[in-house]
C-alpha positions, 0 to 999 in steps of 0.5 A: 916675215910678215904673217897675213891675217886677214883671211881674204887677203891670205887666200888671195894671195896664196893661189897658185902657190905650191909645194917647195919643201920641207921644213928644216929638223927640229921646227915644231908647232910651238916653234912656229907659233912662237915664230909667227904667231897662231896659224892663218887657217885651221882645221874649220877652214878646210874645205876637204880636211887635208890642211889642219893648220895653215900660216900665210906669210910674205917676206920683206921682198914680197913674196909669199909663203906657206907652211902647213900640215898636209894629211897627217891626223898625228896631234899638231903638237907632235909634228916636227921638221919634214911633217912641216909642208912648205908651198910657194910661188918660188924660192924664198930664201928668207923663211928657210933662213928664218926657219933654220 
């Protein structure tokens, strides 16, 4: 998975995309950012403050993913597996696979 960081590109692309899921058990910030790296977008991002983190991601066949916090004001640190949205155009097999 490739992470996007231009932050043009990266709200681009993302529209349109909506919620798919969940993350599996067990993924945590640190994981995440261990997996990908510090989030595209932060909390000085949101426009209306629903999304404190935000990583913009495209798999090897093109297709773009999400995953973010959505209206939690719990610490980042402390979110884990289902507090971990994940938004999409469709399926994307190789970020739950990745994630798992």
């Amino acid at each position: 998975m490739e992470k996007i960081t231009n932050k043009e590109t990266a709200m681009r692309i993302k529209t349109g995309s909506g919620f798919h899921g969940y993350c599996p058990d067990g993924v945590t910030y640190a994981r995440l950012v261990a997996l990908f790296g510090e989030p595209t977008f932060t909390a000085e991002d949101s426009g209306d403050g629903k999304v404190r983190v935000e990583w913009v991601l495209r798999d090897s066949r093109g297709r773009i993913a999400t995953i973010y916090d959505w209206k939690d004001d719990r610490p980042i640190e402390t979110l884990t597996g289902d507090d971990w949205h994940i938004g999409s155009h469709g399926p994307v097999p190789e970020l739950l696979t990745i994630l798992r």
